[in-house]
C-alpha positions in Angstrom: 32.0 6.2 -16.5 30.4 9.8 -16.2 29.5 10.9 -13.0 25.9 11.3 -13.7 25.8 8.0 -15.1 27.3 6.6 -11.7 24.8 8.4 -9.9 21.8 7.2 -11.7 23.6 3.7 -10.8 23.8 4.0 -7.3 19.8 5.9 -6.7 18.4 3.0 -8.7 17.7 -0.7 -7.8 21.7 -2.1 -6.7 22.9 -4.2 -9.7 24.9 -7.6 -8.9 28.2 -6.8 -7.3 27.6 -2.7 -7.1 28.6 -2.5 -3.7 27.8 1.1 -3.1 24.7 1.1 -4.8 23.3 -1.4 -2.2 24.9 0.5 0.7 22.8 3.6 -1.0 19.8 1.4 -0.9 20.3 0.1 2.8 20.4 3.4 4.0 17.5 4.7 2.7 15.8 1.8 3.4 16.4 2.2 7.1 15.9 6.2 7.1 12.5 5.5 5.7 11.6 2.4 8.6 13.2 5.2 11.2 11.1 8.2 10.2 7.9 5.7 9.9 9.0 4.7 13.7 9.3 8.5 14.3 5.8 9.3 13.4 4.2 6.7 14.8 6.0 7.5 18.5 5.5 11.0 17.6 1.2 10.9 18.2 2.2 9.7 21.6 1.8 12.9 24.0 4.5 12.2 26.9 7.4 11.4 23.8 6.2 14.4 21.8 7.2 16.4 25.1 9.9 14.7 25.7 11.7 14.0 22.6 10.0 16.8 20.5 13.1 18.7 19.6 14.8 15.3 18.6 12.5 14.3 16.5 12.0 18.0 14.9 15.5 17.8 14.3 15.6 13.9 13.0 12.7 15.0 10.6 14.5 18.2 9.2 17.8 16.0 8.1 15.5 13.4 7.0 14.1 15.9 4.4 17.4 17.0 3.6 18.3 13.5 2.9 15.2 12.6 0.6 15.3 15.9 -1.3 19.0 15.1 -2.1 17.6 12.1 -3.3 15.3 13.3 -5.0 17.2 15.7 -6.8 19.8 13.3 -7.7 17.7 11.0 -9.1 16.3 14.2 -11.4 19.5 15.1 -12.5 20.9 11.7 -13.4 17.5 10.0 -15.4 19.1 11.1 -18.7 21.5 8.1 -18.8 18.4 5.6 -18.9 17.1 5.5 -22.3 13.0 5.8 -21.2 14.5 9.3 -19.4 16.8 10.5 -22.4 15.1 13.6 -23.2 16.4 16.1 -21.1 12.8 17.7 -20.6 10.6 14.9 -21.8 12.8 12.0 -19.7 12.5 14.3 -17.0 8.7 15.4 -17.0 8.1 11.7 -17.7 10.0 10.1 -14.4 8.4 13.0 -12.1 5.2 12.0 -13.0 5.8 7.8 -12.3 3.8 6.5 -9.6 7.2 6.4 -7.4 8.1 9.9 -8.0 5.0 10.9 -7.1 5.3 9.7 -3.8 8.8 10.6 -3.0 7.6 14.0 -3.6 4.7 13.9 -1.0 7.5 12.4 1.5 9.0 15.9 1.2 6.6 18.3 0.2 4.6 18.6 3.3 8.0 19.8 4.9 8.3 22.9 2.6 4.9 24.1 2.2 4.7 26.0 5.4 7.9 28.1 4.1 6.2 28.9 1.0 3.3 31.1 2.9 0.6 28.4 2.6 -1.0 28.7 6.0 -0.1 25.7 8.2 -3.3 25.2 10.2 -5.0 24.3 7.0 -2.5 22.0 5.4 -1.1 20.3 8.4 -2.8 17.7 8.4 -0.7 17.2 5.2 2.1 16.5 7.3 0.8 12.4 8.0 1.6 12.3 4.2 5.1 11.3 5.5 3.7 7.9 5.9 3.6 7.3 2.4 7.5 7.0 2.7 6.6 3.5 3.4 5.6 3.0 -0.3 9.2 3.9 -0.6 10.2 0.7 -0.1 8.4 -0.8 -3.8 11.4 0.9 -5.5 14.0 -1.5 -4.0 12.2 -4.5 -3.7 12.0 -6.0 -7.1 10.2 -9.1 -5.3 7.0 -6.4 -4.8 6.5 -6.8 -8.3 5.7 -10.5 -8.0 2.2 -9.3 -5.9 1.4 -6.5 -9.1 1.7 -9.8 -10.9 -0.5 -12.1 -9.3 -3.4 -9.9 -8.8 -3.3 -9.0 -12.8 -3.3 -12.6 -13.6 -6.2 -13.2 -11.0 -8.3 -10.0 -11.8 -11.3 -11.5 -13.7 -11.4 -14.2 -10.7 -11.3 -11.5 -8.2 -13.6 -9.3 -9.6 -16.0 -11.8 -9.8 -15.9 -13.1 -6.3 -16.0 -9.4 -5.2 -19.6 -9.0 -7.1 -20.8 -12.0 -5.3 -19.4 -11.3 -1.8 -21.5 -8.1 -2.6 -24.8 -9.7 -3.7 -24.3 -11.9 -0.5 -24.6 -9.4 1.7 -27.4 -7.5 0.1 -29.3 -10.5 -0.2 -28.0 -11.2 4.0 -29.2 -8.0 5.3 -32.4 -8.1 3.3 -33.6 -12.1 4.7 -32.0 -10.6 8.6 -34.1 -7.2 8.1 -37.4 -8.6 7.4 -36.9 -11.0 9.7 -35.8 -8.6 13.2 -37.5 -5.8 11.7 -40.7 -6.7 13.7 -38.8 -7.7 16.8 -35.8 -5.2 16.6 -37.1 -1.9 15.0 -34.4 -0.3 16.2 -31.9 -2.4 15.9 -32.4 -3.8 12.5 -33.9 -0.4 11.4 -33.0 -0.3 7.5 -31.5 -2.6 5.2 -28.3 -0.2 5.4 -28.1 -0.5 9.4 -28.8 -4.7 9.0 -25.5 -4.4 6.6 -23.3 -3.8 9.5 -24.5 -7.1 11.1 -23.5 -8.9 7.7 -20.8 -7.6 7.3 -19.6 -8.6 10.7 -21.5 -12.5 10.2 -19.7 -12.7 7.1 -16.2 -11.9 8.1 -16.7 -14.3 10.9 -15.7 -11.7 13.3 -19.2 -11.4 15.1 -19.2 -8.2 17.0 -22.3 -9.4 19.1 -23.9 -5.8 19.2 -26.5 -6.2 16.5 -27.7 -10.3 16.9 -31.2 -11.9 15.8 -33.4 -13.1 18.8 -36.3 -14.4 16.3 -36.2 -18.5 15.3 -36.7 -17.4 11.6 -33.5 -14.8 11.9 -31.4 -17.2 14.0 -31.7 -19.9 11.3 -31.3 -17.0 8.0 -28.1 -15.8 10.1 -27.0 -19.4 10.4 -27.3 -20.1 7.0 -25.5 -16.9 6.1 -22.5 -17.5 8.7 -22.0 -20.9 7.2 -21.5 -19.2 3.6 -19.8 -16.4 4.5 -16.6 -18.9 5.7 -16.5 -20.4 2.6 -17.5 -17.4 0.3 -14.9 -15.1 2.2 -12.6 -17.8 1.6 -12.6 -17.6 -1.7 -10.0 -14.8 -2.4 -7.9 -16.2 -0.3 -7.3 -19.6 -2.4 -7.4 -17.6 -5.6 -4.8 -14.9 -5.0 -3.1 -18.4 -2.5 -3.0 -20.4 -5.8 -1.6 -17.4 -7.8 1.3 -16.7 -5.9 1.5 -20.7 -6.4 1.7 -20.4 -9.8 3.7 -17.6 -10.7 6.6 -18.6 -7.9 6.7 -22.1 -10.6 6.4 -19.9 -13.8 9.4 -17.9 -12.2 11.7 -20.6 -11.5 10.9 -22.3 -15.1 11.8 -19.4 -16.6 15.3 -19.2 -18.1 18.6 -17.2 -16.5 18.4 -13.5 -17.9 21.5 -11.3 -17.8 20.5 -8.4 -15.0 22.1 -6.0 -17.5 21.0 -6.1 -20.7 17.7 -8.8 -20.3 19.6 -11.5 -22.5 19.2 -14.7 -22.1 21.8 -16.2 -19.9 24.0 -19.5 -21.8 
């Protein structure tokens, strides 16, 4: 086995039994949970004081470790046969979805040493968060959610377009009906939206509430359908998962390998 065909084994998804692959995989699992940890404690004030140079210095080898990755994983796409073209293959994987975003974990680290000014792009330094998405690469399980909300679009789409004309339709009943009473409060259909939003969600802030009989009985009304309306995406996506879980275990044994199916 070539080297560059061993690496390209051990940056990818760990196949059965590849031992260091996995190892690979842990690792950079954890380095990702660490550095999300890191920036997270790192907005805190008294830890940024106290642990500044730490975490400078944990975020610099963190870099390192992701751009070796990176690179690696560059170098090595050739021996996968949707990467074979040495510029093609190449061009092709750096602009997948997960390349993309294992270049953002890193490129906000380099851009002040490249004479960009750093007031203006640091803000580009909370893309580090997106090392989180990371973590899709190495759970094929991930996939199962992709899935599911393919199989349930039309389903979703439509509830989505009702849950929408149900809160136009709320705000408009609750503004005519508190407009009189509540001019400020209930000022436009846009402001009322808030309160339907929050009715419909069954959260119910309590800053923005009808006081007239007519708007107490429309928000009724409206609370009651918003728990079942609400609801809705919640049993389709719930019933989804249901089904392709089944559909996944019916399916036959397939050889990790080559996709065969399995004797």
């Amino acid at each position: 086995m070539s080297m560059k065909r061993r690496v390209w084994d051990i940056v990818e998804v760990a196949k059965p039994g590849d031992v260091a692959s996995r190892t690979f995989d842990i690792a950079i699992l954890a380095l990702i949970f660490l550095n999300v940890i890191a920036v997270i404690i790192g907005s805190i004030h008294e830890v940024e004081q106290r642990l500044g140079g730490f975490l400078s210095v944990f975020e610099t080898v963190s870099v390192f470790v992701f751009t070796l990755e990176y690179l690696a994983r560059m170098w090595a796409c050739t021996m996968d046969d949707k990467y074979s073209n040495p510029f093609s293959g190449r061009l092709r994987l750096a602009l997948s979805p997960m390349a993309i975003v294992d270049l953002l974990a890193i490129l906000p680290f380099y851009l002040p040493f490249i004479g960009v000014d750093l007031r203006s792009l640091r803000v580009l330094r909370l893309l580090r968060i997106v090392r989180v998405a990371k973590v899709g690469r190495y759970y094929s399980s991930l996939t199962l959610i992709r899935k599911v909300f393919r199989a349930r679009k039309e389903e979703l789409i439509l509830t989505s377009a009702m849950m929408g004309l149900l809160l136009v339709v709320s705000s408009s009943l609750l503004y005519y009906c508190e407009n009189g009473a509540q001019p400020d409060t209930f000022s436009s259909i846009p402001a009322t939206m808030w309160w339907a939003v929050a009715t419909l969600t069954t959260v119910g802030y309590g800053d923005i509430y009808p006081v007239t009989l007519l708007g107490k009985l429309c928000a009724s009304v409206i609370a009651i359908l918003g728990i079942g309306m609400f609801a809705l995406p919640t049993g389709i996506i719930g019933a989804g998962f249901v089904e392709a879980v089944q559909k996944t275990k019916s399916e036959p044994a397939r050889c990790p390998h080559c996709g065969k199916l399995i004797e």
